[in-house]
VMD Tcl script that builds the backbone (N, CA, C; Angstrom):
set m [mol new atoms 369]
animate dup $m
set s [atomselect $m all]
$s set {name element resname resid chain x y z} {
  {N N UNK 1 A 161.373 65.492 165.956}
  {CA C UNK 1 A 161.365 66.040 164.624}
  {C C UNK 1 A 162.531 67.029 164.496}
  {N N UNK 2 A 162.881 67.104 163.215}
  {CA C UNK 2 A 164.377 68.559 163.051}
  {C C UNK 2 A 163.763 69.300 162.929}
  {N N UNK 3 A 164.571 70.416 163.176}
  {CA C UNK 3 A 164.151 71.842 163.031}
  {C C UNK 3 A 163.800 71.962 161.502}
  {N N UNK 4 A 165.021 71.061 160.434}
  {CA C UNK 4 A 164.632 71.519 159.395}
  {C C UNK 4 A 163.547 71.362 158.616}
  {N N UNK 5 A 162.491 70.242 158.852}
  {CA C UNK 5 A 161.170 70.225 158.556}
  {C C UNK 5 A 160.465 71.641 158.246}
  {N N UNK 6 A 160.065 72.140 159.421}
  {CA C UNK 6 A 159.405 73.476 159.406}
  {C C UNK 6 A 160.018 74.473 159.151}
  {N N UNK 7 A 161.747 74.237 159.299}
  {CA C UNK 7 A 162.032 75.516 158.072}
  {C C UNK 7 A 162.272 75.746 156.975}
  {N N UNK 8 A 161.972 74.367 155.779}
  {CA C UNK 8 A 161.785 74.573 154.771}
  {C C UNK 8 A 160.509 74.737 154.515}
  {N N UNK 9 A 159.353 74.134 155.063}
  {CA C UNK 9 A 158.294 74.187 154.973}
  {C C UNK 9 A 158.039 76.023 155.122}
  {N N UNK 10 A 158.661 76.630 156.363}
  {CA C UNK 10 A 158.427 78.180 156.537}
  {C C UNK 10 A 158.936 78.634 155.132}
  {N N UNK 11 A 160.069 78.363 154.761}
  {CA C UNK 11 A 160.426 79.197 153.400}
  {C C UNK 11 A 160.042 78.391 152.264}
  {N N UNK 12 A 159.049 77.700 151.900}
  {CA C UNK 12 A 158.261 77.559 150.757}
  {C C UNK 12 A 157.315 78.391 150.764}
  {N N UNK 13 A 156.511 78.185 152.025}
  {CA C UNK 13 A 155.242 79.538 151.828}
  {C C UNK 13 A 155.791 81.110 151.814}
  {N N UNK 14 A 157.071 81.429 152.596}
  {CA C UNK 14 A 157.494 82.481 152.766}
  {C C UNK 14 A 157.783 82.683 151.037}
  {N N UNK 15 A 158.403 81.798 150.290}
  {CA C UNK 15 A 158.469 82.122 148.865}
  {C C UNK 15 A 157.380 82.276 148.018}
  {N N UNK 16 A 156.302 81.458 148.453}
  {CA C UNK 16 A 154.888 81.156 147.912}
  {C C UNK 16 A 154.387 82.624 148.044}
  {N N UNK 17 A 154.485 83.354 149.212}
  {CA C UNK 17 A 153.987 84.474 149.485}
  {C C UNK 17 A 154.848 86.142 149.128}
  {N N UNK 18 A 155.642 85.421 148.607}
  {CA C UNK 18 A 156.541 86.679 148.124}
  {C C UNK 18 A 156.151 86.880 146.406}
  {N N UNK 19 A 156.297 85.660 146.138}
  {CA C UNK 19 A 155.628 85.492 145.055}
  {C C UNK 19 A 154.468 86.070 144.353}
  {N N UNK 20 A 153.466 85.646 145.474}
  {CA C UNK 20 A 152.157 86.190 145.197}
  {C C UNK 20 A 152.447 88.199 145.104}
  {N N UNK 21 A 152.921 88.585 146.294}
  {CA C UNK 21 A 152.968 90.121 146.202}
  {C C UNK 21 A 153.967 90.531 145.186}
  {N N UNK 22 A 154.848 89.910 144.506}
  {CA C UNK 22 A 155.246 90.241 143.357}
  {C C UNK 22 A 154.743 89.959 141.634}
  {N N UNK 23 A 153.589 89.210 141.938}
  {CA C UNK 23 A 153.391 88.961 140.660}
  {C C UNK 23 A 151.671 88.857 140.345}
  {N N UNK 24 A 151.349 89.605 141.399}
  {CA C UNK 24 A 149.761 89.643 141.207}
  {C C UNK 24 A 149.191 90.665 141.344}
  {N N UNK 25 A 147.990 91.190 140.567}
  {CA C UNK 25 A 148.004 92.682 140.545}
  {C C UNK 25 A 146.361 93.022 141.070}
  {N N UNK 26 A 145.789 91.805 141.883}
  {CA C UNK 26 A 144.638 92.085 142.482}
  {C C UNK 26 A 145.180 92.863 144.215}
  {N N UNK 27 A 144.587 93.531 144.698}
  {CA C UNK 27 A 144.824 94.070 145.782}
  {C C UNK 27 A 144.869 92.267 146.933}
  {N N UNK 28 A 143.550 91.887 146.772}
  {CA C UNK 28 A 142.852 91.386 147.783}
  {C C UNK 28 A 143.768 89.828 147.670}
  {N N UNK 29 A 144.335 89.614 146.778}
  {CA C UNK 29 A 145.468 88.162 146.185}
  {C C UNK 29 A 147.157 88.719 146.575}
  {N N UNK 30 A 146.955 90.039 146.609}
  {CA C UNK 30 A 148.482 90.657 147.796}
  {C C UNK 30 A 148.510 90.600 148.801}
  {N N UNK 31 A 146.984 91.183 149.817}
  {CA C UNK 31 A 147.030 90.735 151.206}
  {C C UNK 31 A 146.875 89.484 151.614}
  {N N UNK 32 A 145.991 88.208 150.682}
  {CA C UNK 32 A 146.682 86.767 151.254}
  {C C UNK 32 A 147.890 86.451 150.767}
  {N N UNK 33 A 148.778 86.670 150.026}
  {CA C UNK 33 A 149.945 86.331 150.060}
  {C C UNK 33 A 150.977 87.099 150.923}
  {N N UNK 34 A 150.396 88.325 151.404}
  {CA C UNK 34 A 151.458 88.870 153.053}
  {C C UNK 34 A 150.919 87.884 153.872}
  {N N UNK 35 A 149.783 87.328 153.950}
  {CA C UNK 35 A 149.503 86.792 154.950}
  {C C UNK 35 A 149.876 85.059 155.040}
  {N N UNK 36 A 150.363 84.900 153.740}
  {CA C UNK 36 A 151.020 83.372 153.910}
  {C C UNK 36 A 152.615 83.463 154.138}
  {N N UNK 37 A 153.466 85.063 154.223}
  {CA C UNK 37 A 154.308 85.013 154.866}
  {C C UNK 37 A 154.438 85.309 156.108}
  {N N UNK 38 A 153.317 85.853 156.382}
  {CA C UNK 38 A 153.623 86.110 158.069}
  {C C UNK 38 A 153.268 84.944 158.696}
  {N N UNK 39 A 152.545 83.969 157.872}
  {CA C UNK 39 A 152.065 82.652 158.477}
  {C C UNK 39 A 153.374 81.690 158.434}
  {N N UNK 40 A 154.244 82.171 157.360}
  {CA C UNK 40 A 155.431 81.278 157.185}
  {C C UNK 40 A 156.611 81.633 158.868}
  {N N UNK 41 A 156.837 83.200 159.239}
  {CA C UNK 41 A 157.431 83.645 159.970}
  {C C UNK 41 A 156.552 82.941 161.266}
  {N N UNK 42 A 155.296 82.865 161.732}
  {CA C UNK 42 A 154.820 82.327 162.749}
  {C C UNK 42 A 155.534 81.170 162.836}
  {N N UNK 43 A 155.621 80.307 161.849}
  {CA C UNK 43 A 156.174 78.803 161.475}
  {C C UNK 43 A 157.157 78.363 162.330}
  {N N UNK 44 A 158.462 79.284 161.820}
  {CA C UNK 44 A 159.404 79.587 162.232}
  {C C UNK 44 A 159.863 80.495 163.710}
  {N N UNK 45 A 158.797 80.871 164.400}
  {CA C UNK 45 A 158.785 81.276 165.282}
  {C C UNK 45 A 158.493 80.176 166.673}
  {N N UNK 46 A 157.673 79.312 166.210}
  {CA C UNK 46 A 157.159 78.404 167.123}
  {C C UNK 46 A 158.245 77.376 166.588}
  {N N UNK 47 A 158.677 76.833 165.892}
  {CA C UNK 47 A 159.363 75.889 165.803}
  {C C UNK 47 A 161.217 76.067 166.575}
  {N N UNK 48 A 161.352 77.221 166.039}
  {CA C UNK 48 A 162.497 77.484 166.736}
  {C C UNK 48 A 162.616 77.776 168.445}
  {N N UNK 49 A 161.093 78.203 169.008}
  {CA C UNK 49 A 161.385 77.974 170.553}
  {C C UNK 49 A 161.144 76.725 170.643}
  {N N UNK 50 A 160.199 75.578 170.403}
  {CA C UNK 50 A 160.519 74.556 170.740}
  {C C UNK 50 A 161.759 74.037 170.599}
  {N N UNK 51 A 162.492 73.749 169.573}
  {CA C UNK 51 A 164.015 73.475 169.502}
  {C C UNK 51 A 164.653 74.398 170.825}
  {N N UNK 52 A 164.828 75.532 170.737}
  {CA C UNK 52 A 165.463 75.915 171.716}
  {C C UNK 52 A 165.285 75.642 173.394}
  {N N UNK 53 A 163.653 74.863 173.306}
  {CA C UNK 53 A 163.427 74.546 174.665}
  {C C UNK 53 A 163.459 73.434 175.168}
  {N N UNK 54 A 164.360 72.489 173.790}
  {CA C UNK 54 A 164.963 71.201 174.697}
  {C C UNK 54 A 166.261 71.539 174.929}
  {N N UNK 55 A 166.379 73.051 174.680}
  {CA C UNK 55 A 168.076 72.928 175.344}
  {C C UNK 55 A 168.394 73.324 177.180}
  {N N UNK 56 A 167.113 73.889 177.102}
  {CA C UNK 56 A 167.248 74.767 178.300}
  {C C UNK 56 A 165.456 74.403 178.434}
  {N N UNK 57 A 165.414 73.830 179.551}
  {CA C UNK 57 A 164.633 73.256 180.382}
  {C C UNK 57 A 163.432 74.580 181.068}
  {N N UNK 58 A 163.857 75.737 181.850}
  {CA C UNK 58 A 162.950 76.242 182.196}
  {C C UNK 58 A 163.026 77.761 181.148}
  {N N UNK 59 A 162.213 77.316 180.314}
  {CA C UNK 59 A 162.263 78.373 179.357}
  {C C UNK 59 A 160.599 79.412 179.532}
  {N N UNK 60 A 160.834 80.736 178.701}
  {CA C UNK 60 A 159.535 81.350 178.547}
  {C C UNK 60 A 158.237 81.300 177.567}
  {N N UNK 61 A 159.123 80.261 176.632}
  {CA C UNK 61 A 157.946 80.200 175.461}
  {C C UNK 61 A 157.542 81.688 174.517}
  {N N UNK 62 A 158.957 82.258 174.741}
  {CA C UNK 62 A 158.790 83.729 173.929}
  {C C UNK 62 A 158.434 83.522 172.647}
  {N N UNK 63 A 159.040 82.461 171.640}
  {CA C UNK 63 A 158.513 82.527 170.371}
  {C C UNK 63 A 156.993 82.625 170.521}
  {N N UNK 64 A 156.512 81.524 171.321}
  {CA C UNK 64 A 155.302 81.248 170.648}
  {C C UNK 64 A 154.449 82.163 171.536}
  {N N UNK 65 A 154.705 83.196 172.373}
  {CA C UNK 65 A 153.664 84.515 172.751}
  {C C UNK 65 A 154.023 85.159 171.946}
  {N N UNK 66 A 155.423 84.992 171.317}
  {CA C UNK 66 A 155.374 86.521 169.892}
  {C C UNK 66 A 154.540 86.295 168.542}
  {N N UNK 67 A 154.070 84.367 168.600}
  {CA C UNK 67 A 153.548 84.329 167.446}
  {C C UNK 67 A 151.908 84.795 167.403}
  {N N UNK 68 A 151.705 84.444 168.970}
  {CA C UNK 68 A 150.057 85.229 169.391}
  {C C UNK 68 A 149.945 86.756 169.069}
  {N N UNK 69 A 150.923 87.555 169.480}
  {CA C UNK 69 A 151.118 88.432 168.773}
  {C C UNK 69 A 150.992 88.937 167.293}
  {N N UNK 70 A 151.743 88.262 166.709}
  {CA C UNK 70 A 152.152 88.375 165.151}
  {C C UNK 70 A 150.579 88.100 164.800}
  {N N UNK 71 A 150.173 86.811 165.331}
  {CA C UNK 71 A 148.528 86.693 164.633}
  {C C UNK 71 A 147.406 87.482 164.525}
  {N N UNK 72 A 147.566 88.564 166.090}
  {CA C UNK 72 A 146.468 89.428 166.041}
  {C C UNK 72 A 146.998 90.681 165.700}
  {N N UNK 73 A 148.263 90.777 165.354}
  {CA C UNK 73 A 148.352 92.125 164.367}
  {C C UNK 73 A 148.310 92.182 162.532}
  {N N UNK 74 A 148.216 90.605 162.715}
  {CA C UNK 74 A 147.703 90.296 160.958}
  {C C UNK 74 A 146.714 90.068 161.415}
  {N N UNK 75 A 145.652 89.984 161.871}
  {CA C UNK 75 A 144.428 90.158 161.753}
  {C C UNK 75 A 143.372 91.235 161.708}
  {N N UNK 76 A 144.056 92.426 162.660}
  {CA C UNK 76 A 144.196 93.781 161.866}
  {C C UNK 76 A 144.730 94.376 161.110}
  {N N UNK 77 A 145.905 93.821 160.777}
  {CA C UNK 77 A 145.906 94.207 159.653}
  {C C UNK 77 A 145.240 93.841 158.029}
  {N N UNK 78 A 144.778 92.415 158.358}
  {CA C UNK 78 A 143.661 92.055 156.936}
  {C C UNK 78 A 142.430 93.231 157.164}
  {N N UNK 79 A 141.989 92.848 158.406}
  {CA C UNK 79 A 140.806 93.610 158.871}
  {C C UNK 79 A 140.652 95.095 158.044}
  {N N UNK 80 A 142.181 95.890 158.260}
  {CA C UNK 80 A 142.145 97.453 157.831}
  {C C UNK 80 A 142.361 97.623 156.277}
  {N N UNK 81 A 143.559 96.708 155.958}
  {CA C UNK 81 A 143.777 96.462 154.417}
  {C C UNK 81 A 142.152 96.302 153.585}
  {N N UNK 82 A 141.380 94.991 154.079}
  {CA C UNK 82 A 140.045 94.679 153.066}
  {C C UNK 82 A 139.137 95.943 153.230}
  {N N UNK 83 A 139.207 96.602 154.264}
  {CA C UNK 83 A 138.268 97.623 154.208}
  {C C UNK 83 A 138.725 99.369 153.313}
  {N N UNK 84 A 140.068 99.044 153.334}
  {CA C UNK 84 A 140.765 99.934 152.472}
  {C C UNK 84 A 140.353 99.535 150.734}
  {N N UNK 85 A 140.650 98.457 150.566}
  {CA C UNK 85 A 140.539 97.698 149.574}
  {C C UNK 85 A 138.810 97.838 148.815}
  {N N UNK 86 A 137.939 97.686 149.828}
  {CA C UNK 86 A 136.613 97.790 149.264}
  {C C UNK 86 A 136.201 99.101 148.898}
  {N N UNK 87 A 136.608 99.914 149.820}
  {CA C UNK 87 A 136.322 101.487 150.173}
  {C C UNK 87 A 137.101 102.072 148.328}
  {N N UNK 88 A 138.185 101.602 148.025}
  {CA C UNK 88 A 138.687 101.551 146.896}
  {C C UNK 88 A 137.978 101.323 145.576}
  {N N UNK 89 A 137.853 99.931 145.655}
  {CA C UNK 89 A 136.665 99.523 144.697}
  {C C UNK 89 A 135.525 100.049 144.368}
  {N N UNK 90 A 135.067 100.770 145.694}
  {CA C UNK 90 A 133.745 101.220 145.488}
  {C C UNK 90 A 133.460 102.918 144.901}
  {N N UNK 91 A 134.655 103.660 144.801}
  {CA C UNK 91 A 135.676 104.677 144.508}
  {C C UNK 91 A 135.785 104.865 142.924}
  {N N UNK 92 A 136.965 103.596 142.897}
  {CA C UNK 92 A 137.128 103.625 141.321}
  {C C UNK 92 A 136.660 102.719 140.513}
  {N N UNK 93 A 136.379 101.549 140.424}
  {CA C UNK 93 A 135.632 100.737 140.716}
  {C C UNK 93 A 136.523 99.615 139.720}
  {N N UNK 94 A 137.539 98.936 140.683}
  {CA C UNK 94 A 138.890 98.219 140.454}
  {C C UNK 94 A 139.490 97.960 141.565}
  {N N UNK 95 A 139.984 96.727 141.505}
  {CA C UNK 95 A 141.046 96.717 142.579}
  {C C UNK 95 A 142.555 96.436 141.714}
  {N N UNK 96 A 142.882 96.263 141.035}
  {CA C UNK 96 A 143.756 95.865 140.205}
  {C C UNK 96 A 144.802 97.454 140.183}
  {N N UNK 97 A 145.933 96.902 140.953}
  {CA C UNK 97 A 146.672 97.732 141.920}
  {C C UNK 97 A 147.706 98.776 140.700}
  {N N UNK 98 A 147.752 97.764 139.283}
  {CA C UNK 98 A 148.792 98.601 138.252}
  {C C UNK 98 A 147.949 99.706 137.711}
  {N N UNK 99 A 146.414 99.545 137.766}
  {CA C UNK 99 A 145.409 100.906 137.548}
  {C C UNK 99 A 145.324 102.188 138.422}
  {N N UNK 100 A 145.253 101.377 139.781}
  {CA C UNK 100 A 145.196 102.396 141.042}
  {C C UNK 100 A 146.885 103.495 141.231}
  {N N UNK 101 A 147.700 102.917 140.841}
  {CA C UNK 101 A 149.106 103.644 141.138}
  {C C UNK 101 A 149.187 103.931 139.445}
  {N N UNK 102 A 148.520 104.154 138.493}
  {CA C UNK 102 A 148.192 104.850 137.148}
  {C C UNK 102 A 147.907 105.939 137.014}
  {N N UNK 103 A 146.558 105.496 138.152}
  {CA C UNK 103 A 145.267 107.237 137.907}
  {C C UNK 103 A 146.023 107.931 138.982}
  {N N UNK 104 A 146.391 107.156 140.350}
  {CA C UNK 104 A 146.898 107.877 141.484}
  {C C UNK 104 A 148.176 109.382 140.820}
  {N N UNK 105 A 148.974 108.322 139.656}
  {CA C UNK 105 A 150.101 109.658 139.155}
  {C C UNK 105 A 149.515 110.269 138.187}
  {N N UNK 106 A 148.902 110.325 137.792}
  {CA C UNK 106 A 147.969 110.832 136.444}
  {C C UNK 106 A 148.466 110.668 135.390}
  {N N UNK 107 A 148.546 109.332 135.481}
  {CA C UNK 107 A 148.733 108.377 134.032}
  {C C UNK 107 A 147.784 107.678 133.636}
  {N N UNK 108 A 146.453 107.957 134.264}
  {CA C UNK 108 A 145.327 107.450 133.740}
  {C C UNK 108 A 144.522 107.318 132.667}
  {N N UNK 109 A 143.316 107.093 131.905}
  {CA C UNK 109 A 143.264 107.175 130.607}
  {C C UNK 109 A 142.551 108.866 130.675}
  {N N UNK 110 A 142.372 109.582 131.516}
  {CA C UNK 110 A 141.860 110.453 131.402}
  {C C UNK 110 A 143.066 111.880 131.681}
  {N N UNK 111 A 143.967 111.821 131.918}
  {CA C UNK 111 A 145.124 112.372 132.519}
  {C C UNK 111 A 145.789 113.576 131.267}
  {N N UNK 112 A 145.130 113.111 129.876}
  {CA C UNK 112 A 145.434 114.082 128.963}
  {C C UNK 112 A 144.723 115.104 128.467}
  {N N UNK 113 A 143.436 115.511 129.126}
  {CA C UNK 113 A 142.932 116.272 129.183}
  {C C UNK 113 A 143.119 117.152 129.998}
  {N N UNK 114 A 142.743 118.697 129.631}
  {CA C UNK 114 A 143.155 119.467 130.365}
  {C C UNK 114 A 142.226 119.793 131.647}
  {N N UNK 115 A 142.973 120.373 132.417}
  {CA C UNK 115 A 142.227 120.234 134.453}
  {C C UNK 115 A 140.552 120.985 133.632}
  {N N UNK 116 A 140.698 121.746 132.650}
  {CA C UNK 116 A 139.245 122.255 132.703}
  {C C UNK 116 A 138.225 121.500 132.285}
  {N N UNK 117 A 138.529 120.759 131.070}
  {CA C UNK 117 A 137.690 119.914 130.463}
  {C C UNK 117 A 137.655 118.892 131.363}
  {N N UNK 118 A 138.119 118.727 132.418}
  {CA C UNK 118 A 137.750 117.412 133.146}
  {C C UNK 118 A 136.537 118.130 134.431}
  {N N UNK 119 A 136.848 119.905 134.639}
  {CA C UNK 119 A 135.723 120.079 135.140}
  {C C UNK 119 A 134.451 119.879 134.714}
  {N N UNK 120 A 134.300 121.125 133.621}
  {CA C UNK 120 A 133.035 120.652 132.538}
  {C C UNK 120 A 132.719 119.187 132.508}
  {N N UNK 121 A 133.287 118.379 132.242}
  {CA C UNK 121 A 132.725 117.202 132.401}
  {C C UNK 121 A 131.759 116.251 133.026}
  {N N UNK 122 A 132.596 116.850 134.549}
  {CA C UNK 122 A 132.227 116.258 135.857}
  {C C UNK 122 A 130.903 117.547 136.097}
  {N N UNK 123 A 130.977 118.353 135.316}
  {CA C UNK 123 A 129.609 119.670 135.884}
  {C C UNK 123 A 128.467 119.154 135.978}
}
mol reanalyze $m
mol bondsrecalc $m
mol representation Tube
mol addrep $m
């Protein structure tokens, strides 16, 4: 097989997944689309040591222990992200990321009131 198979295939999802974190404003639809580029970079990680290991015969198979790697640090990292993500939701009660970086600057719908009347409120 060519190399170039799996590296267009890597940079469709790598685009598929850039995509997604640029144009979607759910939290939990950003971390699977990091995670269909790091799946795209695995791609490309294993495909390129095989190519490189019909050139040279006694090789280490570094891509593909870096892609074991790469997998279990996206797997903590979904792991820490969804629990960030819920812990969020359960907070403000949204995940929809153009709200959260709103209220976060105090551009929220409540942000024009003054610091006192938002005590009284909350009293």
């Amino acid at each position: 097989m060519h190399l170039a198979y799996p590296a267009v295939l890597a940079a469709l999802l790598f685009c598929t997944g850039l995509y997604g974190v640029l144009a979607r404003r759910n939290a939990i639809l950003v971390l699977m689309s990091v995670e269909l580029m790091l799946n795209a970079v695995n791609l490309n990680l294993v495909a390129f040591d095989v190519w490189l290991s019909r050139a040279a015969r006694d090789t280490l198979h570094s891509g593909q222990a870096l892609t074991l790697f790469t997998i279990a640090i996206a797997a903590a990292e979904i792991g820490i992200g969804l629990a960030i993500v819920l812990a969020v939701y359960r907070n403000r009660g949204t995940s929809d990321i153009d709200k959260l970086r709103d209220t976060a600057e105090g551009h929220g719908p409540d942000s024009d009131a003054p610091a006192a009347e938002k005590a009284e409120a909350t009293a």
